[in-house]
Biopython code that builds the backbone (N, CA, C, O; Angstrom):
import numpy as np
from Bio.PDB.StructureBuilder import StructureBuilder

atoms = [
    (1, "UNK", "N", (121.151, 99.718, 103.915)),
    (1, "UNK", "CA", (120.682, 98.349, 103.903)),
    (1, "UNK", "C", (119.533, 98.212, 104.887)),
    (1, "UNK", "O", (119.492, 98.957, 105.865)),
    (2, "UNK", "N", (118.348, 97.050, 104.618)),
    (2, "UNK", "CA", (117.400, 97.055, 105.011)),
    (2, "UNK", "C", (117.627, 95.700, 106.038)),
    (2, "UNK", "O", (117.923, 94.628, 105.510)),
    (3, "UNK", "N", (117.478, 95.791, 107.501)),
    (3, "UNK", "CA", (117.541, 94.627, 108.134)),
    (3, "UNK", "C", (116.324, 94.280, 108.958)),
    (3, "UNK", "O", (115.663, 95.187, 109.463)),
    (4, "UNK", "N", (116.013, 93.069, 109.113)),
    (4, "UNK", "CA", (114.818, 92.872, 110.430)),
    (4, "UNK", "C", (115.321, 91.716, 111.442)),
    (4, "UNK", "O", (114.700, 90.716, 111.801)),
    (5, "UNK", "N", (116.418, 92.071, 111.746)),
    (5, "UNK", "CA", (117.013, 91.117, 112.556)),
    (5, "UNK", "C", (117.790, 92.009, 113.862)),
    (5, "UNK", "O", (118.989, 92.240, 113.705)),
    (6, "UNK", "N", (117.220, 92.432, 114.949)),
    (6, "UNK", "CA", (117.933, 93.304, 115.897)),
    (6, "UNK", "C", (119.256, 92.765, 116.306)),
    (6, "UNK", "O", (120.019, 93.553, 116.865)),
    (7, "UNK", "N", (119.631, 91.582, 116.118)),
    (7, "UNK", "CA", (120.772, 91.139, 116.860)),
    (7, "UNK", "C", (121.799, 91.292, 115.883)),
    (7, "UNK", "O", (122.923, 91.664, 116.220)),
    (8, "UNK", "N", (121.369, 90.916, 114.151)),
    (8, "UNK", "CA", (122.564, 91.540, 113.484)),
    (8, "UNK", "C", (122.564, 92.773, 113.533)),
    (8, "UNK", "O", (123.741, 93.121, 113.445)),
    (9, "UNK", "N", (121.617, 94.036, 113.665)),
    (9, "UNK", "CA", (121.945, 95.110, 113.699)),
    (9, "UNK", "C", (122.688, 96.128, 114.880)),
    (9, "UNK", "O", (123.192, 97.251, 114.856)),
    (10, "UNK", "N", (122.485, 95.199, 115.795)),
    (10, "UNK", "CA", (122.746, 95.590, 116.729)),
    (10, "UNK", "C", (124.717, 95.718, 116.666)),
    (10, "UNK", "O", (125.480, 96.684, 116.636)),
    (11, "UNK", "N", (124.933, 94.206, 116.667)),
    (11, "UNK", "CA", (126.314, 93.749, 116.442)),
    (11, "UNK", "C", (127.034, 94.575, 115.242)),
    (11, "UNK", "O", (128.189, 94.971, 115.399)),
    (12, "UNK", "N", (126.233, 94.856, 113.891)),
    (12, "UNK", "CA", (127.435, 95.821, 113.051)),
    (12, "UNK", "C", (127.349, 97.373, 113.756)),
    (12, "UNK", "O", (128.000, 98.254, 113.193)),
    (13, "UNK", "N", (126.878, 97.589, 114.483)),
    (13, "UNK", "CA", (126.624, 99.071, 114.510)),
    (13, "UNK", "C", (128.105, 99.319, 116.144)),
    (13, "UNK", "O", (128.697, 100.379, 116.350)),
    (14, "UNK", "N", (128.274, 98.175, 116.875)),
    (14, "UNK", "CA", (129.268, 98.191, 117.337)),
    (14, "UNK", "C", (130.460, 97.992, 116.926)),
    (14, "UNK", "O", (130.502, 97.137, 116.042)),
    (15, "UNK", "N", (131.765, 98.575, 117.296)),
    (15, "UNK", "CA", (132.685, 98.991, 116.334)),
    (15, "UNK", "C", (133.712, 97.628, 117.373)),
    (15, "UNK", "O", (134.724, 97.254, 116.780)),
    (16, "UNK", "N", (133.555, 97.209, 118.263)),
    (16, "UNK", "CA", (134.304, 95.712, 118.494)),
    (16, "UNK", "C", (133.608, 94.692, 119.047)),
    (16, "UNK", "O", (132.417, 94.771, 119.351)),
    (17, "UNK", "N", (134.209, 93.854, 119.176)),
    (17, "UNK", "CA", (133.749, 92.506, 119.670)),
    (17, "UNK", "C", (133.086, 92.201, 121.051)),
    (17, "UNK", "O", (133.377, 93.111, 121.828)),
    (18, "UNK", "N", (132.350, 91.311, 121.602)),
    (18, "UNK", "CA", (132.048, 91.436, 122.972)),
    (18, "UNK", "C", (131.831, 90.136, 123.788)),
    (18, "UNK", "O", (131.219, 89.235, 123.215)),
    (19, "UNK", "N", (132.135, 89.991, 124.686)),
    (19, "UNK", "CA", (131.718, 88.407, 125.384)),
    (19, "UNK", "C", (131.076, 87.519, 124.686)),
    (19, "UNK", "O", (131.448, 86.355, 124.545)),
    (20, "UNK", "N", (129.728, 88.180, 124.040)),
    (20, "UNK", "CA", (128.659, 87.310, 123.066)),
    (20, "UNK", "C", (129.146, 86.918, 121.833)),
    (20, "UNK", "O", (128.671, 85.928, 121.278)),
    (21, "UNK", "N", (130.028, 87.563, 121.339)),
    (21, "UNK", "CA", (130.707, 87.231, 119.718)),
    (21, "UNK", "C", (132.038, 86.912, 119.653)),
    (21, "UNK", "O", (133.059, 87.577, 119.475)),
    (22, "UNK", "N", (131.702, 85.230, 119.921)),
    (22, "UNK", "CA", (133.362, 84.429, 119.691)),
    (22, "UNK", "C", (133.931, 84.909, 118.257)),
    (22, "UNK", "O", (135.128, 85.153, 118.100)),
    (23, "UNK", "N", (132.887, 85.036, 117.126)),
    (23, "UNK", "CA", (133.981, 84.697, 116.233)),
    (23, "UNK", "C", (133.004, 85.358, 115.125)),
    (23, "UNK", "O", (131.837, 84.978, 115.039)),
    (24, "UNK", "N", (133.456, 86.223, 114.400)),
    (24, "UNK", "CA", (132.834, 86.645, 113.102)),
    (24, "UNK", "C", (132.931, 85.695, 111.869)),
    (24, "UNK", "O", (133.763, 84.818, 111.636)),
    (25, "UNK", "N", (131.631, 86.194, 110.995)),
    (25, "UNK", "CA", (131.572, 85.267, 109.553)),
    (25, "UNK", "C", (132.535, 86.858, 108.778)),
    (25, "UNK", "O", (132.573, 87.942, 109.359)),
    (26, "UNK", "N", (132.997, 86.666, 107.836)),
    (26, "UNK", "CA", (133.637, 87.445, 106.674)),
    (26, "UNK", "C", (132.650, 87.813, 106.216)),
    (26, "UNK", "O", (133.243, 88.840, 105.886)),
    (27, "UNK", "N", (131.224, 88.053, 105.695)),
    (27, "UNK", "CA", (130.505, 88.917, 105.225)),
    (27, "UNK", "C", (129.932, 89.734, 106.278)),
    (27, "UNK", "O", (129.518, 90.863, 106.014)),
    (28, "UNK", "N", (129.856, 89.079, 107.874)),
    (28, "UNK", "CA", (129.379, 90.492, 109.229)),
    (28, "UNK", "C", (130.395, 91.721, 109.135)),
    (28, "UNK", "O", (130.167, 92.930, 109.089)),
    (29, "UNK", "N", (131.850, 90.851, 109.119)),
    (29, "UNK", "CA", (132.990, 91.698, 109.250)),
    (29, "UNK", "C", (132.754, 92.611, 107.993)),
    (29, "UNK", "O", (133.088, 93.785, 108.152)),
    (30, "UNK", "N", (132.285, 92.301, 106.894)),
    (30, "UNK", "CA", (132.717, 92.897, 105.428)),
    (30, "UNK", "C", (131.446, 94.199, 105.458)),
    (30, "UNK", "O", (131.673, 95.318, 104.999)),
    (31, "UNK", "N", (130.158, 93.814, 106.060)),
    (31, "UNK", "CA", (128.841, 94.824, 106.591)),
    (31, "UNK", "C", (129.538, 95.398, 107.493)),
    (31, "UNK", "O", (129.770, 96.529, 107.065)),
    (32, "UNK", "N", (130.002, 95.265, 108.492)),
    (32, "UNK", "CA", (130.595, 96.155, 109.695)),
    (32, "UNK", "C", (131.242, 97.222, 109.375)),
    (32, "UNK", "O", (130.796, 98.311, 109.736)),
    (33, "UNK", "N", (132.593, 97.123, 108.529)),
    (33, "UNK", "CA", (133.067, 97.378, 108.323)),
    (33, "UNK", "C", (132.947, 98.841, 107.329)),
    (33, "UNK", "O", (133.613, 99.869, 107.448)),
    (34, "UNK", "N", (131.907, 98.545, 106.371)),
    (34, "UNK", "CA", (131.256, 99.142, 105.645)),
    (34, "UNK", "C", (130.225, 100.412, 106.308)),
    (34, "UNK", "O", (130.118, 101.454, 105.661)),
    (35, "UNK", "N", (129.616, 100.279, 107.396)),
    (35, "UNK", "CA", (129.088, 100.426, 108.122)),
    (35, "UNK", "C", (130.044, 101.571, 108.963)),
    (35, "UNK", "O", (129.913, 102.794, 108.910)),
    (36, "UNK", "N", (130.817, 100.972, 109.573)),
    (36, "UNK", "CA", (131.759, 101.906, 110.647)),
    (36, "UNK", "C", (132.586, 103.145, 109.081)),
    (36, "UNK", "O", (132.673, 104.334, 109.385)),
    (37, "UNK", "N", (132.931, 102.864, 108.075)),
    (37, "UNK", "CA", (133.393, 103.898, 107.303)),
    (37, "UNK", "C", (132.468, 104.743, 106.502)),
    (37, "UNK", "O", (132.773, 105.578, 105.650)),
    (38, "UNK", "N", (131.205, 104.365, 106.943)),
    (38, "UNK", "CA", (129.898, 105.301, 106.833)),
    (38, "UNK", "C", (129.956, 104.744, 105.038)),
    (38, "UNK", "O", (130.166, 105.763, 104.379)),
    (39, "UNK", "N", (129.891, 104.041, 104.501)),
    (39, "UNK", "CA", (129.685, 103.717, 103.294)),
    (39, "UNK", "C", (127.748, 103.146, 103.130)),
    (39, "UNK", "O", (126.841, 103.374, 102.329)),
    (40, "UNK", "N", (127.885, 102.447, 104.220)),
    (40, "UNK", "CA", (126.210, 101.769, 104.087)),
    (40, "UNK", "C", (126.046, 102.687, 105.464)),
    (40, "UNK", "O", (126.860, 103.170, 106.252)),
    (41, "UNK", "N", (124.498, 102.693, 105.363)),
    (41, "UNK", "CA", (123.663, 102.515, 106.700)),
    (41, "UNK", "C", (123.135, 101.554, 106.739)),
    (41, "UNK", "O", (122.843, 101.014, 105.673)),
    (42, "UNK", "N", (122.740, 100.848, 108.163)),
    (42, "UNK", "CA", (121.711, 100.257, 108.351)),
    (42, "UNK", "C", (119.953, 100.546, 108.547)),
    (42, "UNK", "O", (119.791, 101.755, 108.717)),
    (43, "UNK", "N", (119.178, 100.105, 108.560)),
    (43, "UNK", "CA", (117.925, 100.389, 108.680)),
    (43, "UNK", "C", (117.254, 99.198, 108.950)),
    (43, "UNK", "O", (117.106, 98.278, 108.145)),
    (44, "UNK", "N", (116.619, 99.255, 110.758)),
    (44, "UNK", "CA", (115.884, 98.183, 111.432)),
    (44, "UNK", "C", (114.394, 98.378, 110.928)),
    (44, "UNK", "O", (113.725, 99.383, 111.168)),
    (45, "UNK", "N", (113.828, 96.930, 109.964)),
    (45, "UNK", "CA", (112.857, 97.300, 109.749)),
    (45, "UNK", "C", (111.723, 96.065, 110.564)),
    (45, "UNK", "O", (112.004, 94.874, 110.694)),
    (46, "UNK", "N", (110.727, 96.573, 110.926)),
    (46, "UNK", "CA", (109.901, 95.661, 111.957)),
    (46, "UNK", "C", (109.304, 94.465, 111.272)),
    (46, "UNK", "O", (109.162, 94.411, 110.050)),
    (47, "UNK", "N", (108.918, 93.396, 112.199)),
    (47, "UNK", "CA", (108.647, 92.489, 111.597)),
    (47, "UNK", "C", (106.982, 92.707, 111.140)),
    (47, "UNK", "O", (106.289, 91.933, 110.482)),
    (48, "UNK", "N", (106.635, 93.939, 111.686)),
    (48, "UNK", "CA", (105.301, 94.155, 111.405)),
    (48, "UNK", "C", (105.540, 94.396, 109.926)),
    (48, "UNK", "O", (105.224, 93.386, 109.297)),
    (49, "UNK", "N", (106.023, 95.456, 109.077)),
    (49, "UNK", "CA", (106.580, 95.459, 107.867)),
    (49, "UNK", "C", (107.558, 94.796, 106.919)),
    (49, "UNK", "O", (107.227, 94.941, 105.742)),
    (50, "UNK", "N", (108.532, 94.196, 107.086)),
    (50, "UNK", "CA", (108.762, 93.076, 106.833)),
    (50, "UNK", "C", (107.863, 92.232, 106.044)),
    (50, "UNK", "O", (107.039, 91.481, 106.566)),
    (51, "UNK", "N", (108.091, 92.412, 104.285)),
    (51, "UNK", "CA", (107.428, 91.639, 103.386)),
    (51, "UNK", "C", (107.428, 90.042, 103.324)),
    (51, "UNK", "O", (106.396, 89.374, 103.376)),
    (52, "UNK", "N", (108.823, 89.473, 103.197)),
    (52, "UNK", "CA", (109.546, 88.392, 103.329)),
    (52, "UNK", "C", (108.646, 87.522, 104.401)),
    (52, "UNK", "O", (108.046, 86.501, 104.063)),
    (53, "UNK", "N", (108.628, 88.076, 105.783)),
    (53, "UNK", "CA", (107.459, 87.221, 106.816)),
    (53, "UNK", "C", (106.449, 86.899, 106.236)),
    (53, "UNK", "O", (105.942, 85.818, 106.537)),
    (54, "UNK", "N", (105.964, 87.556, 105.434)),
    (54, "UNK", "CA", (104.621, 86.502, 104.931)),
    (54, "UNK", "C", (104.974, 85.425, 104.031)),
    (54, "UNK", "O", (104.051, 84.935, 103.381)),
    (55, "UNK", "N", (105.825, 85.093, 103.918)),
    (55, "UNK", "CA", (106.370, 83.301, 103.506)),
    (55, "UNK", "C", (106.663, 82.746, 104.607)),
    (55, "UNK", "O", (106.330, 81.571, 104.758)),
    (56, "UNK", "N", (107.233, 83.317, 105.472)),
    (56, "UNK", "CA", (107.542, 82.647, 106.713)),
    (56, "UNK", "C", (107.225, 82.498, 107.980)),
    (56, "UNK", "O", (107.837, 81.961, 108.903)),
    (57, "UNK", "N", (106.115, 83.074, 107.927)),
    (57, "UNK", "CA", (105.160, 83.288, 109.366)),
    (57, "UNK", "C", (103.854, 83.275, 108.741)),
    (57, "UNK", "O", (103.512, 83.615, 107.608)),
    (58, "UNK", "N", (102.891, 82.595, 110.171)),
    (58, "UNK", "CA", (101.839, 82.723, 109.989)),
    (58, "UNK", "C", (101.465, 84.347, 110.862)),
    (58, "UNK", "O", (101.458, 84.617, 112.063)),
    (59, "UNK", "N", (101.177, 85.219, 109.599)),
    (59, "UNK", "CA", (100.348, 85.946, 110.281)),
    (59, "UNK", "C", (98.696, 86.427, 110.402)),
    (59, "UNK", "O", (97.879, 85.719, 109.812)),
    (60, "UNK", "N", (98.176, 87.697, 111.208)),
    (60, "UNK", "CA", (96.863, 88.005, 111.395)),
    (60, "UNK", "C", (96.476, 88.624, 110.181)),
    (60, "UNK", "O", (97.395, 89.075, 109.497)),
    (61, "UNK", "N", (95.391, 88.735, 109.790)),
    (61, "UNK", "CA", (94.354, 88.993, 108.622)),
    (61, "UNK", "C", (94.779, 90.662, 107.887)),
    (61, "UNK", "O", (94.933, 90.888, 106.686)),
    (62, "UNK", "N", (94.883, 91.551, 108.903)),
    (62, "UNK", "CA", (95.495, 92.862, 108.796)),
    (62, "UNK", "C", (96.516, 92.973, 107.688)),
    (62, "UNK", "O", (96.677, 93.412, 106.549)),
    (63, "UNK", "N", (97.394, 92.023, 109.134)),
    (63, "UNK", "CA", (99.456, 92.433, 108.137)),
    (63, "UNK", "C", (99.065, 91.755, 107.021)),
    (63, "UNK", "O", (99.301, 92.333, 105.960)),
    (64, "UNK", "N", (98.440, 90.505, 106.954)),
    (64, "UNK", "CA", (98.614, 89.907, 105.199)),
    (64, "UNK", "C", (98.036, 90.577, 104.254)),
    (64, "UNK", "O", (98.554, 90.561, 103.137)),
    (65, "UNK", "N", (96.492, 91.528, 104.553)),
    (65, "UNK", "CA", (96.225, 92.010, 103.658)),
    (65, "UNK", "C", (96.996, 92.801, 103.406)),
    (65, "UNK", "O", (97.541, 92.656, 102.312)),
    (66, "UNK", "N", (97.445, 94.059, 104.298)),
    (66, "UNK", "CA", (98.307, 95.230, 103.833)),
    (66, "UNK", "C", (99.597, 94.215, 103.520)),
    (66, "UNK", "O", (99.832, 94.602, 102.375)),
    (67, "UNK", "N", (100.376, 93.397, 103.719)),
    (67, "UNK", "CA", (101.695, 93.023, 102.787)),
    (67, "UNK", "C", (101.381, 92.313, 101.482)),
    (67, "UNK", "O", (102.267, 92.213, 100.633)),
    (68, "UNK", "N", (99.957, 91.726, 101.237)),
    (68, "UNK", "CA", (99.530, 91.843, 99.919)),
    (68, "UNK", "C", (99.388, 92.363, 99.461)),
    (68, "UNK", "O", (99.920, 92.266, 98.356)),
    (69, "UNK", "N", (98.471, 93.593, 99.746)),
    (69, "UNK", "CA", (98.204, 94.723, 99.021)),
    (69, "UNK", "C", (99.545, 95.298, 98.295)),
    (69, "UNK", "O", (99.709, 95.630, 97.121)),
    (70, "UNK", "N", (100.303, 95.300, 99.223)),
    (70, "UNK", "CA", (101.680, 96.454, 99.048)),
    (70, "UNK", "C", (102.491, 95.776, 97.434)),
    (70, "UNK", "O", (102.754, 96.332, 96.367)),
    (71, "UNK", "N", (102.745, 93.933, 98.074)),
    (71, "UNK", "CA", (103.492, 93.401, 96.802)),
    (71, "UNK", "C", (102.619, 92.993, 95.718)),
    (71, "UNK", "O", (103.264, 92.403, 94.852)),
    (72, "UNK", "N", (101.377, 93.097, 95.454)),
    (72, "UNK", "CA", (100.487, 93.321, 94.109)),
    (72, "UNK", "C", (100.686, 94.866, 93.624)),
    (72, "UNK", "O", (100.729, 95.137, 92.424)),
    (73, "UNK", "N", (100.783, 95.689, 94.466)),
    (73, "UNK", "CA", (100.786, 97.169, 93.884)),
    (73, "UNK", "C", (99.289, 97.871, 94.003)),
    (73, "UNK", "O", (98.929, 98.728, 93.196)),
    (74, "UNK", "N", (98.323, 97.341, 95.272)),
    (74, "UNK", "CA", (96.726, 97.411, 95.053)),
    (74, "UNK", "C", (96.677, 98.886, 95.674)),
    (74, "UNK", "O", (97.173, 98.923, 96.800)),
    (75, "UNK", "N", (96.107, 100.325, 95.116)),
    (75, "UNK", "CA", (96.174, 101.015, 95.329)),
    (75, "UNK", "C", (94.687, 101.780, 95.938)),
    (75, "UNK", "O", (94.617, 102.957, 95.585)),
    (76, "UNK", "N", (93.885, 101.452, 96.514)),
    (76, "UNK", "CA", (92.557, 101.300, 96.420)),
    (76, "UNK", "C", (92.623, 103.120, 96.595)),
    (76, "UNK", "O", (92.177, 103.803, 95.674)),
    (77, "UNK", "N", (93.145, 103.711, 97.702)),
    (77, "UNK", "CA", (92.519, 104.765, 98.127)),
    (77, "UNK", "C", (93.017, 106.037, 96.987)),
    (77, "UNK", "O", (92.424, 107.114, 96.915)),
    (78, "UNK", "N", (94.329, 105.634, 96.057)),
    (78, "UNK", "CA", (94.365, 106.222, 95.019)),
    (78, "UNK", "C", (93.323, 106.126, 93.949)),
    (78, "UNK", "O", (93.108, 107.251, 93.498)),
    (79, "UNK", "N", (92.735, 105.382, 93.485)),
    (79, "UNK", "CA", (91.523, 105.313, 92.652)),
    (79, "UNK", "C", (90.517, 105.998, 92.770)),
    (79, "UNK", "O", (89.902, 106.581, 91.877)),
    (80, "UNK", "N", (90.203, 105.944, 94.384)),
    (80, "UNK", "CA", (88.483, 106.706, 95.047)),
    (80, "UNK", "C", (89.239, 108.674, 95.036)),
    (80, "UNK", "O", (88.518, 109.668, 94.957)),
    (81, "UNK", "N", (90.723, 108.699, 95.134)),
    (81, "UNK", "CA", (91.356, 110.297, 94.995)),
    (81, "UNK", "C", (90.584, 110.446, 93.822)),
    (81, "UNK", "O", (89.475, 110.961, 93.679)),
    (82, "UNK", "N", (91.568, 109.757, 92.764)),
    (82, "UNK", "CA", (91.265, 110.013, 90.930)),
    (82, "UNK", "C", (89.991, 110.248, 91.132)),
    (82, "UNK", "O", (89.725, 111.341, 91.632)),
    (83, "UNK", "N", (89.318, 109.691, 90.941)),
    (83, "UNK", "CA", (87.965, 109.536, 90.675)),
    (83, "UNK", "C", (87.094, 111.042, 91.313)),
    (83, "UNK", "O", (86.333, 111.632, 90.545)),
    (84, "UNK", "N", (87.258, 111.452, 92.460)),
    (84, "UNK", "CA", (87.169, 112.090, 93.058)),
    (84, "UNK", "C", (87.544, 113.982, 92.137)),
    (84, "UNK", "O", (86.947, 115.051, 92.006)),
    (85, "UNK", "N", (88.726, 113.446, 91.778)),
    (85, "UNK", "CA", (89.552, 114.692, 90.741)),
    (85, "UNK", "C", (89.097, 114.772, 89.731)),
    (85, "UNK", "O", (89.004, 115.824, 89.099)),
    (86, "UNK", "N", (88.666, 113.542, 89.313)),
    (86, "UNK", "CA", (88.116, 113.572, 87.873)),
    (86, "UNK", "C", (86.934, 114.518, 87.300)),
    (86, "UNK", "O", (86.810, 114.776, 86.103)),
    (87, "UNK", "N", (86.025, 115.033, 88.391)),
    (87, "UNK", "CA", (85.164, 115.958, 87.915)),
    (87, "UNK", "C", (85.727, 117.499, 87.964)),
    (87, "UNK", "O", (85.066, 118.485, 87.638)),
    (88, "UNK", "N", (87.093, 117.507, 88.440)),
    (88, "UNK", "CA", (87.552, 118.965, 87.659)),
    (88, "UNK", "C", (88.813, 119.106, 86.709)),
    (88, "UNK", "O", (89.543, 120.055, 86.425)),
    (89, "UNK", "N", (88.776, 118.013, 86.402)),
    (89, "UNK", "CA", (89.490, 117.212, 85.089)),
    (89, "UNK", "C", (89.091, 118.196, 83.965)),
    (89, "UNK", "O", (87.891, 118.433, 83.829)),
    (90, "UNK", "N", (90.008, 118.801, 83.129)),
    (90, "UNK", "CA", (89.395, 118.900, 81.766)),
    (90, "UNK", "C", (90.428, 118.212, 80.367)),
    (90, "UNK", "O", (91.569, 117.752, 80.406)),
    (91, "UNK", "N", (89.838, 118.318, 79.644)),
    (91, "UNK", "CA", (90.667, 118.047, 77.886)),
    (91, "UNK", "C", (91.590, 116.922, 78.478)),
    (91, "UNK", "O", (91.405, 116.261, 79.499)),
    (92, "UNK", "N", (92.745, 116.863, 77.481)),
    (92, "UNK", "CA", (93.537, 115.546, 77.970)),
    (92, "UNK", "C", (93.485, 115.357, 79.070)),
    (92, "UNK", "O", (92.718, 114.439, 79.359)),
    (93, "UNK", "N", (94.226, 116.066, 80.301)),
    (93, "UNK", "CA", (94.274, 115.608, 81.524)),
    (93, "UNK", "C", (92.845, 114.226, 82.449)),
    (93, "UNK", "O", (92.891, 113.339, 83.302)),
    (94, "UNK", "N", (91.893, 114.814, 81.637)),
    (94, "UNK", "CA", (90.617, 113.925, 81.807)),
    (94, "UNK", "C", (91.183, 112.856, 81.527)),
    (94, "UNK", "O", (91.543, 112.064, 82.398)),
    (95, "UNK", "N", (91.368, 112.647, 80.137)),
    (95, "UNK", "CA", (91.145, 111.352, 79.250)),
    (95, "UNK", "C", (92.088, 110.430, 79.871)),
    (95, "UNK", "O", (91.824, 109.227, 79.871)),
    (96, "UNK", "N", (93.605, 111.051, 80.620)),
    (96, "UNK", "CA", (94.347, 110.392, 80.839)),
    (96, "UNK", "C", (93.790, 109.515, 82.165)),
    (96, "UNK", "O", (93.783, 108.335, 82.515)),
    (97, "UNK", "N", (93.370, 110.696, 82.642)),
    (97, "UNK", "CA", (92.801, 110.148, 84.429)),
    (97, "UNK", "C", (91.667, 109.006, 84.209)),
    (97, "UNK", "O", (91.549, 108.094, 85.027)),
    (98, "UNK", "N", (90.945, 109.092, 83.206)),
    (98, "UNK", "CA", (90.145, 108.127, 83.024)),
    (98, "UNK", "C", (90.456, 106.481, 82.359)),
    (98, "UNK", "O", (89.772, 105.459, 82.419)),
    (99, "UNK", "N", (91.879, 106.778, 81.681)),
    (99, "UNK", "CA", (92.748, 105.656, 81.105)),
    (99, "UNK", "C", (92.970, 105.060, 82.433)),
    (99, "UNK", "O", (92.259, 104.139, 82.834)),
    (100, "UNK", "N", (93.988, 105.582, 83.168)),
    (100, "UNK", "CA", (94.388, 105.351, 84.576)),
    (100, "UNK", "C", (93.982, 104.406, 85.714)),
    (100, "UNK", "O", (94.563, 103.578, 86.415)),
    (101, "UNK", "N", (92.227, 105.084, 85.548)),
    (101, "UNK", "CA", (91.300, 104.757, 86.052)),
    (101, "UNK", "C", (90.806, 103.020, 85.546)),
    (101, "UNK", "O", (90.749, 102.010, 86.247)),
    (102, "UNK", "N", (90.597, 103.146, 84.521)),
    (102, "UNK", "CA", (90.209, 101.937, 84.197)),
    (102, "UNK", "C", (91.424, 100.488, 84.374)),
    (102, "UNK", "O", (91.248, 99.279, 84.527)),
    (103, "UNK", "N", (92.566, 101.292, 84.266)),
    (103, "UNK", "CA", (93.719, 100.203, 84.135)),
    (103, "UNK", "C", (93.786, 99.741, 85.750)),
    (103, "UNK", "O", (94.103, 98.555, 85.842)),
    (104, "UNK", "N", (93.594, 100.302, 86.859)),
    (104, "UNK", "CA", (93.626, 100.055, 88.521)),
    (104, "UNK", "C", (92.475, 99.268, 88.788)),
    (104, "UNK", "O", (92.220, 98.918, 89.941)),
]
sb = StructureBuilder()
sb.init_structure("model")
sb.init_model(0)
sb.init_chain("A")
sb.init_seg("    ")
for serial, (resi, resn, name, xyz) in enumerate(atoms, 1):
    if name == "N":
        sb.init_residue(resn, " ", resi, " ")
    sb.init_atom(name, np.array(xyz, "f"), 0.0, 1.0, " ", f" {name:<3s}", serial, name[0])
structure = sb.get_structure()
């Protein structure tokens, strides 16, 4: 499982309770749990990556382009490769790279 929240990750990855946690919800316990019998992993992902933040944060010019880029599917530096390959392209393999090409 993919999280960007250090404090829930923090809390399932401990196997009891602590001064800070009066009281569990039934789905922490039900992740924890899951978690401690090695069924899931967790995975802390940053808020720098973190797609979802760009609905919910204002961010800098950078992260939005690259988290746009990423959820359009914009592949720029694959195109300038192809293209690049394309002159030792022969017979189909060409034609395809050039289909490819035009569809990006």
């Amino acid at each position: 499982m993919l999280w960007d929240n250090k404090a829930m990750y923090d809390l399932i990855q401990q196997e009891g309770a602590s001064i800070l946690t009066r009281y569990y919800e039934r789905a922490t316990l039900l992740i924890k749990r899951a978690v401690l019998m090695l069924i899931l992993r967790p995975f802390l992902i940053g808020t720098h990556y973190m797609l979802g933040d760009m609905f919910t944060k204002a961010q800098d010019k950078s992260t939005f382009v690259r988290q746009r880029n990423v959820m359009m599917n914009v592949q720029g530096g694959l195109r300038e490769m192809m293209q690049s390959a394309l002159c030792s392209a022969h017979g189909e393999s060409r034609r395809l790279m050039d289909r490819l090409i035009r569809r990006m």
